[in-house]
N, C-alpha and C positions, 0 to 999 in steps of 0.2 A: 504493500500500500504506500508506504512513505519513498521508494524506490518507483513507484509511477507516480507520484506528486513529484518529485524531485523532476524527475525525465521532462514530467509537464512545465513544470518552471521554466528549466531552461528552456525547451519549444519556443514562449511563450516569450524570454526574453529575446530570443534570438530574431522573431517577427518582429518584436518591437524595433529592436537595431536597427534588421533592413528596411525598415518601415520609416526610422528616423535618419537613415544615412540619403533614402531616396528623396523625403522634404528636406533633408538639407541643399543638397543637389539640386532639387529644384529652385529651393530659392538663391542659388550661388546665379543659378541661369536668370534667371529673373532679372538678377542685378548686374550680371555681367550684359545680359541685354538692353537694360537700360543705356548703359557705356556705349555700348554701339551704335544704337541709338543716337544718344548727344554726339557720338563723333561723325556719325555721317549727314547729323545735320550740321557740322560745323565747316565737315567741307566741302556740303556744296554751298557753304555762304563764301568760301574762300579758298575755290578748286586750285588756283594758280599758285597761291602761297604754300598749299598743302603737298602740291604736285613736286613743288622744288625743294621742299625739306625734305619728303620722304626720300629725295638722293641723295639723302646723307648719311641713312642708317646704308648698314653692310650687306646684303642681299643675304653672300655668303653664308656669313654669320647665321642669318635669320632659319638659312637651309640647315645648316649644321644642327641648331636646335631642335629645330620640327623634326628631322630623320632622329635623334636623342631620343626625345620624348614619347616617337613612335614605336622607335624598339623596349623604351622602359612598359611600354602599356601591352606588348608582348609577352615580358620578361614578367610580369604582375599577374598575369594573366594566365599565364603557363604554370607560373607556381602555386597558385590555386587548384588547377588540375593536378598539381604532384601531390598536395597534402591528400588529395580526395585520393587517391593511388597509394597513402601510406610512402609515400619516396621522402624520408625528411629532409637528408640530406638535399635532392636536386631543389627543394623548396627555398632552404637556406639559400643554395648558392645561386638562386634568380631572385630573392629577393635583396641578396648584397649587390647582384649586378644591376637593378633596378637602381639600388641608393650611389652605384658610382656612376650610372649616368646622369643620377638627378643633381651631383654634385657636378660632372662634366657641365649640364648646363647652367649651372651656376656659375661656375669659373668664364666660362662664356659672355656671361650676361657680366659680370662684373669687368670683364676687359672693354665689353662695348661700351658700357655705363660709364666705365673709366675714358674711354676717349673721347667720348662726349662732350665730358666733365672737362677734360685737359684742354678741349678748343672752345670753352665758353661757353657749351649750351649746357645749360638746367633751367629749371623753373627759375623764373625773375633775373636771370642774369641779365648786363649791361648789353651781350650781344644779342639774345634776343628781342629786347627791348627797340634795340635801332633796325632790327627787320623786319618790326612789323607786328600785328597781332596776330596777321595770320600764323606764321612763323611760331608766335608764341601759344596760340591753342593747340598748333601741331603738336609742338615736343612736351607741351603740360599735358595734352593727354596722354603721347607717347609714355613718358618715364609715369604720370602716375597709374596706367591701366599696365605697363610691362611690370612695374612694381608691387604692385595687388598682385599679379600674377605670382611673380616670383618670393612673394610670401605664403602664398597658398602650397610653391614647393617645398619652402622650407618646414610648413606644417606639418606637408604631407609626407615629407624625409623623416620626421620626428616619429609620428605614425606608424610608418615602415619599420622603422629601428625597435619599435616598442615589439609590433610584430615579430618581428625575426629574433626578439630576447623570447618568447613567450613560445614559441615553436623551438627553438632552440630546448626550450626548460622545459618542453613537452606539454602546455599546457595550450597550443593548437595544436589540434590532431585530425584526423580525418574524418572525426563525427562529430567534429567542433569548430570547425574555419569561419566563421562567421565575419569574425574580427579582420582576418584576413581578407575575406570576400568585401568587406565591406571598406577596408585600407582599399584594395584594388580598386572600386566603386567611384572613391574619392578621386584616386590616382587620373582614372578614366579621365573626370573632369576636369583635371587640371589639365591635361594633355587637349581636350575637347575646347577648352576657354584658349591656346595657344595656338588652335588651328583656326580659329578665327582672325586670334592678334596679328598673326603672321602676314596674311593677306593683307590686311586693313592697312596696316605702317610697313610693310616691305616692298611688298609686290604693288597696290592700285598706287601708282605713279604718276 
């Protein structure tokens, strides 16, 4: 009796989770739609300003990421199916290779942030200021929508690592991945909210 109460618990918490990770998810969308929103009406108020700042980010750069993040959502993804197979081990070593890609794009993003930074543009600088406004909604949405962004990986890196202690310690197992399924979940979205960013400030030029 207290052994199918117990089982039932858990059940019970585990739908809640997925339950709570999907309304979070949805409203990360929600919000991150609004952003889009406000940036595609800013640049069709100021296509010509927007069209010459975006040749300033790295193209490259922007590919290198998006192929990172795509293979992390693989690698998250994959390792889900190994805990469901009982494979601990390939779980661990796709969810370490998940966190050094999500660190690769960090490193990334911090070099671009950094050269930005080194020729004048951030929010309010003096050189923005002399080219314009358009100029200047460009690169305040840029760095603060690339920025949200790349805190939700470092959330989501946190996450991960909680995971992969907790499978490590046995305490994800393959009638128990919830936490796991639900880190993946998150993960998606972040990779999901970066296939949009990408297009928006790299590529419509």
């Amino acid at each position: 009796m207290s052994e199918t109460l117990s089982h039932h618990d858990v059940h019970r918490d585990d739908e809640a989770s997925k339950l709570g990770i999907w309304l979070f998810i949805f409203t990360e969308l929600l919000f991150f739609g609004g952003l889009f929103v406000t940036y595609a009406v800013y640049r069709h108020a100021n296509v010509q300003a927007f069209h010459l700042a975006a040749q300033e980010l790295d193209v490259a750069v922007g590919t290198i990421n998006t192929v990172i993040l795509l293979i992390s959502s693989m690698t998250i993804a994959m390792a889900t199916t190994s805990i469901q197979k009982k494979d601990k081990r390939t779980t661990l070593i796709l969810i370490w290779i998940t966190l050094l890609l999500a660190l690769a794009f960090m490193v990334n993003k911090y070099f671009e942030w950094s050269g930005k930074i080194g020729h004048g543009i951030w929010p309010g600088s003096p050189l923005l200021e002399d080219l314009g406004r358009g100029d200047t909604l460009f690169f305040g949405l840029y760095f603060f929508m690339t920025g949200l962004h790349a805190l939700h990986i470092v959330i989501g890196m946190v996450l991960l690592a909680v995971v992969l202690v907790r499978v490590q310690k046995g305490r994800i197992t393959f009638d128990n991945f919830q936490l796991l399924e639900n880190g993946g979940l998150y993960w998606h979205l972040v990779d999901l909210i970066w296939i949009f960013l990408f297009p928006l400030f790299y590529l419509i030029a």
